[in-house]
C-alpha positions as CSV (number, residue, x, y, z in Angstrom):
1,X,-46.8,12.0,-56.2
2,X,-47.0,12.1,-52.3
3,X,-45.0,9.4,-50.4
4,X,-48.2,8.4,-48.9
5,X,-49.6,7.4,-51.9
6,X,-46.1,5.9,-53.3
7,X,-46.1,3.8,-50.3
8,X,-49.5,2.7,-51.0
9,X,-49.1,1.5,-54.8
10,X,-45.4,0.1,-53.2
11,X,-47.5,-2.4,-51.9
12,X,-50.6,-3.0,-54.1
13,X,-48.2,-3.2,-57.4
14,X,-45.6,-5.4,-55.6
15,X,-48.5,-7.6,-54.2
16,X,-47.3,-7.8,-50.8
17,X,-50.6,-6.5,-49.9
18,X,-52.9,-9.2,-51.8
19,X,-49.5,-11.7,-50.0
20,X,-51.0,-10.6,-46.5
21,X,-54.6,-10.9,-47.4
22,X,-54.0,-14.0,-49.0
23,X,-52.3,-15.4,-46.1
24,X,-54.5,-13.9,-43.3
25,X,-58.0,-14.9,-44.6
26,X,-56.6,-18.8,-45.9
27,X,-55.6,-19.6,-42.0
28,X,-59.4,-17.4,-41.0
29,X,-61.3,-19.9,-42.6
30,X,-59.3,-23.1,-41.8
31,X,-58.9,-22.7,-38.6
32,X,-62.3,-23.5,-37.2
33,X,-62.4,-25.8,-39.8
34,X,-59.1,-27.8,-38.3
35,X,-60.6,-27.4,-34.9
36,X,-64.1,-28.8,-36.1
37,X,-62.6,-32.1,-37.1
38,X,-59.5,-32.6,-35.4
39,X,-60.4,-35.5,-33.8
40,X,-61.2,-37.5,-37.6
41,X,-58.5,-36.2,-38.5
42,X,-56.4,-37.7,-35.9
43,X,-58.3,-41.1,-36.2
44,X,-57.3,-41.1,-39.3
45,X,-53.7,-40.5,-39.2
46,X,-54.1,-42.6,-36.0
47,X,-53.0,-46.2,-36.7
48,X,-56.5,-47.4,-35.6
49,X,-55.8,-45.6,-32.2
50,X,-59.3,-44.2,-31.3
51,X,-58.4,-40.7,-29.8
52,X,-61.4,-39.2,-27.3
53,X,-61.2,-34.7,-27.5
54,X,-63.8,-32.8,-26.0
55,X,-66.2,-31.4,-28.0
56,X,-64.7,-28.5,-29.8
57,X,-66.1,-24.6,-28.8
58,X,-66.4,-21.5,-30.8
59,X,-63.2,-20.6,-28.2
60,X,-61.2,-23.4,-29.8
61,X,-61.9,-22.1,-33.8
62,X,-60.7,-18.7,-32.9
63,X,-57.8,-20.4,-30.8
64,X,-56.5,-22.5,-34.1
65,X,-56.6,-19.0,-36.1
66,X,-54.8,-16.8,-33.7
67,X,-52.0,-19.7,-33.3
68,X,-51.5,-19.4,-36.9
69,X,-52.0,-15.7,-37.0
70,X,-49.4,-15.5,-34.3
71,X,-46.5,-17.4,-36.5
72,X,-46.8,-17.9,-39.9
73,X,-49.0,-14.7,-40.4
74,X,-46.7,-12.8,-38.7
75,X,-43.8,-13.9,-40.1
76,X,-45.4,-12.6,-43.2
77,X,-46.0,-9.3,-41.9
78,X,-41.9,-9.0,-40.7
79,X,-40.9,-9.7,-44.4
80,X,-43.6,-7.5,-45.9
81,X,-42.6,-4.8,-43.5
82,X,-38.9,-5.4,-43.9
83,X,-38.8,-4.9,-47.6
84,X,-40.6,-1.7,-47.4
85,X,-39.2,0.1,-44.5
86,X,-35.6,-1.1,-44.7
87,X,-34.8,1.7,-47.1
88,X,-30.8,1.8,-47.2
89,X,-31.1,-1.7,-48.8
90,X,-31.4,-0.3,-51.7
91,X,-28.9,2.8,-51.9
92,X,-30.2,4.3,-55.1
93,X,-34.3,4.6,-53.7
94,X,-32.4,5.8,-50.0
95,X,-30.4,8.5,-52.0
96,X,-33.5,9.4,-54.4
97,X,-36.0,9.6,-51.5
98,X,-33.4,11.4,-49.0
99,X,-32.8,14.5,-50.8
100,X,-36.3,15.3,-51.5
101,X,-37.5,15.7,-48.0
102,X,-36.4,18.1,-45.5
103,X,-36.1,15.3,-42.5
104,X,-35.8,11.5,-42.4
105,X,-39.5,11.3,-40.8
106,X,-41.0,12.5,-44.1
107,X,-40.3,8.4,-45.7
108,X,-40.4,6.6,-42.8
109,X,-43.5,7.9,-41.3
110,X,-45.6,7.2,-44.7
111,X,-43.6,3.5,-44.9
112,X,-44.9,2.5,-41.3
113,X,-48.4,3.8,-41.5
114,X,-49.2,2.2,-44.8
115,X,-47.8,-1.3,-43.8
116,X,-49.6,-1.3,-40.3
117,X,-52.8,-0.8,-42.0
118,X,-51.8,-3.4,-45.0
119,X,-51.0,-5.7,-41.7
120,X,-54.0,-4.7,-39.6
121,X,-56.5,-4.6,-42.4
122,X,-55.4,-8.1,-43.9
123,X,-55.3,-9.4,-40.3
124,X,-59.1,-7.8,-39.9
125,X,-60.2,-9.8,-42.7
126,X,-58.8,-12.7,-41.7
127,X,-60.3,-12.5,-38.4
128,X,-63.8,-12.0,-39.8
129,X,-62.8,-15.3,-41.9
130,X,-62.3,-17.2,-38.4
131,X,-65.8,-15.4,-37.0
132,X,-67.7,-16.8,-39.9
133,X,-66.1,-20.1,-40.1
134,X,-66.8,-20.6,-36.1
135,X,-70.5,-19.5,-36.2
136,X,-71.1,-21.8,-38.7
137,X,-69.4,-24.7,-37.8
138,X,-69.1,-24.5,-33.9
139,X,-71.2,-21.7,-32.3
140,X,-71.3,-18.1,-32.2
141,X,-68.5,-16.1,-29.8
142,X,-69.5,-13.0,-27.9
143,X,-69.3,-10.3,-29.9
144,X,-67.9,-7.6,-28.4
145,X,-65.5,-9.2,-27.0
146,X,-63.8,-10.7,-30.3
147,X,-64.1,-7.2,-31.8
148,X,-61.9,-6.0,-28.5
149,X,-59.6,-9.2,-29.4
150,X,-59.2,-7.9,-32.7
151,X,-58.1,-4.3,-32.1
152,X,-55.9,-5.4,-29.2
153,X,-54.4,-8.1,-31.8
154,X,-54.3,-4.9,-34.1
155,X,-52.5,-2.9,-32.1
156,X,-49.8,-5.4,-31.9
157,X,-49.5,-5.6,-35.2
158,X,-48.7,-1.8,-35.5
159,X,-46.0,-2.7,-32.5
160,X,-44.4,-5.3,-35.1
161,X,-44.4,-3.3,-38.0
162,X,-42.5,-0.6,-35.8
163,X,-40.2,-3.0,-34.0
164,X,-38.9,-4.0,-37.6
165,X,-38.3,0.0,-38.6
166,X,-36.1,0.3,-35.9
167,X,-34.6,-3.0,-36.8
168,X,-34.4,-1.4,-40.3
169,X,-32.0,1.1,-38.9
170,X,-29.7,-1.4,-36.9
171,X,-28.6,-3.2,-39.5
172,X,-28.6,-3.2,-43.1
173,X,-31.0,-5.3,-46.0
174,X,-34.3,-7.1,-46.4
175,X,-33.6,-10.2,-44.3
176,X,-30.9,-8.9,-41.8
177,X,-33.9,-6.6,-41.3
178,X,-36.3,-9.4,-40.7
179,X,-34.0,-11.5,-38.8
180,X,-33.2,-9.2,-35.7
181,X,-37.1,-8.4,-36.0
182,X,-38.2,-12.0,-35.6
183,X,-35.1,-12.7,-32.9
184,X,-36.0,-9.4,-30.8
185,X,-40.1,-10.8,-31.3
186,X,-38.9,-14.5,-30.3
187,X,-37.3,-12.8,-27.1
188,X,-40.3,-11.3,-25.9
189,X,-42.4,-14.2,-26.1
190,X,-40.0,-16.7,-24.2
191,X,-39.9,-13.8,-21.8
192,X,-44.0,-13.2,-21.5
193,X,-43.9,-16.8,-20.3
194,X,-42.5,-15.4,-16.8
195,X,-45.9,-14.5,-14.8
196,X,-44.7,-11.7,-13.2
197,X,-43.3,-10.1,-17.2
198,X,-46.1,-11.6,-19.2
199,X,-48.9,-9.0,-18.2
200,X,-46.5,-6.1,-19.5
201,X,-45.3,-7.8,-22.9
202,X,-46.7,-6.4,-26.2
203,X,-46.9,-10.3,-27.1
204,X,-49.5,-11.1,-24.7
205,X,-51.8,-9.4,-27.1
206,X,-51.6,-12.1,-29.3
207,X,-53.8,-14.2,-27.5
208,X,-56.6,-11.5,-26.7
209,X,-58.8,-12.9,-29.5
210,X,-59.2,-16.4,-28.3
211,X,-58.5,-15.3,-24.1
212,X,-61.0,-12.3,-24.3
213,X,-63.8,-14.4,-26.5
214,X,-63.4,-17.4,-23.7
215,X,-64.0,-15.1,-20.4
216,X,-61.2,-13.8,-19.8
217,X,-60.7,-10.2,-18.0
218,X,-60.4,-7.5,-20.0
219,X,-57.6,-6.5,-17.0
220,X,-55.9,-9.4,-18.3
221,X,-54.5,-7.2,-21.5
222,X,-54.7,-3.8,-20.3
223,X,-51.1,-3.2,-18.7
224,X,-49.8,-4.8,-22.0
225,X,-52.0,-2.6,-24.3
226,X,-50.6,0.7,-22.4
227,X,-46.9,-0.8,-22.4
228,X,-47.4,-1.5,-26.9
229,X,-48.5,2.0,-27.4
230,X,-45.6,3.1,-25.9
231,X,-43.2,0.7,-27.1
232,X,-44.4,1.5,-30.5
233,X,-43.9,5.3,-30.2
234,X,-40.4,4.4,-28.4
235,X,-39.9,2.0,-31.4
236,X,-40.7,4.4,-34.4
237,X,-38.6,7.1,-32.4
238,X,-35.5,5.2,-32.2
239,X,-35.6,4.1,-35.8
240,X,-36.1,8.4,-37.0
241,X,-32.9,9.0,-34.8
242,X,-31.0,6.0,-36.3
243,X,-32.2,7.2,-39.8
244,X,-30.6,10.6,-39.4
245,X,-27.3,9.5,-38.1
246,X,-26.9,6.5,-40.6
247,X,-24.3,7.7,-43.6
248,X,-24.7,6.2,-47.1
């Protein structure tokens, strides 16, 4: 059996897979739905205080879903990739796996791949979710651009998933793993808040579905798109070299 394909039942048989779709297309089809009726909902909860929003836009569905997307679902996608690519957590898989390839690449290279399409593909879904829920309840986005938001959200995806394999080869376990993932993610974001940073920052991405289908520039994400491709190369570099030098 190929490592590709033991990386792929990894994460059908252990469910992590069905975890990500799960998660991706429940916050796809709420979403809209939350920004639909927000305002009942708040005159409900309200006390009798009458609360006046602007009408809600197709902008504002996809806008609900990618603020989800961008913390709970990618929490999700940390731990999912965590316990699949942080290898020397378990010492008897790192020791079986080890000395049957000729280089360190051989495992990690199949891990990463399979989880970034597990990631992207449940994140694709739940996108589509969001598209469907928003036409029907609030107006249909442009499409071209929400497809562009997608693979630009994508792509960051693959950046996580290879941010957390270098992360893998820092420190050791499942949740050590995830927790200098999430910490080096956290750090980015505060920092994409500074103007002149935030145009360069993989994390900028993560608003490309909502800021792309509401007018924004595609220039707005380009500098950031260039700078995650690289970062995620960088990234998946780093962890091979911290692979081979790691003792068991």
């Amino acid at each position: 059996m190929s490592l590709w394909r033991l990386e792929w039942l990894r994460l059908v048989r252990s469910r992590r897979l069905l975890v990500l779709a799960v998660v991706y297309v429940f916050f796809g089809l709420t979403g809209p739905l939350s920004a639909r009726y927000l305002g009942q909902i708040l005159d409900r909860v309200g006390g009798g205080i009458k609360v006046e929003l602007p009408p809600p836009t197709p902008v504002d569905g996809l806008a609900q879903f990618t603020s989800n997307a961008s913390q709970i679902c990618l929490l999700v996608v940390v731990l999912v990739a965590a316990a699949g690519l942080a290898l020397d957590a378990r010492t008897e898989l790192a020791i079986f796996l080890r000395t049957r390839v000729p280089h360190v690449r051989a495992v990690i290279v199949p891990s990463y791949v399979m989880t970034s399409v597990a990631a992207a593909g449940a994140f694709v879904l739940g996108a589509l979710a969001a598209w469907y829920e928003t036409v029907v309840l609030l107006g249909a986005p442009p499409t071209g651009r929400l497809l562009a938001g997608i693979g630009l959200t994508s792509l960051f995806l693959a950046f996580a998933v290879a941010l957390t394999a270098a992360a893998a080869y820092l420190v050791r376990g499942v949740l050590a793993t995830a927790g200098v993932t999430i910490v080096l993610l956290l750090v980015l974001a505060l920092l994409g808040n500074i103007p002149a940073l935030g145009k360069w920052l993989p994390t900028t991405l993560l608003g490309s579905l909502p800021g792309l289908a509401g007018g924004a520039p595609w220039s707005q994400y380009l500098w950031a798109a260039l700078v995650t491709v690289l970062a995620t190369v960088g990234a998946l570099v780093v962890a091979v070299r911290l692979a081979d030098r790691r003792e068991l």
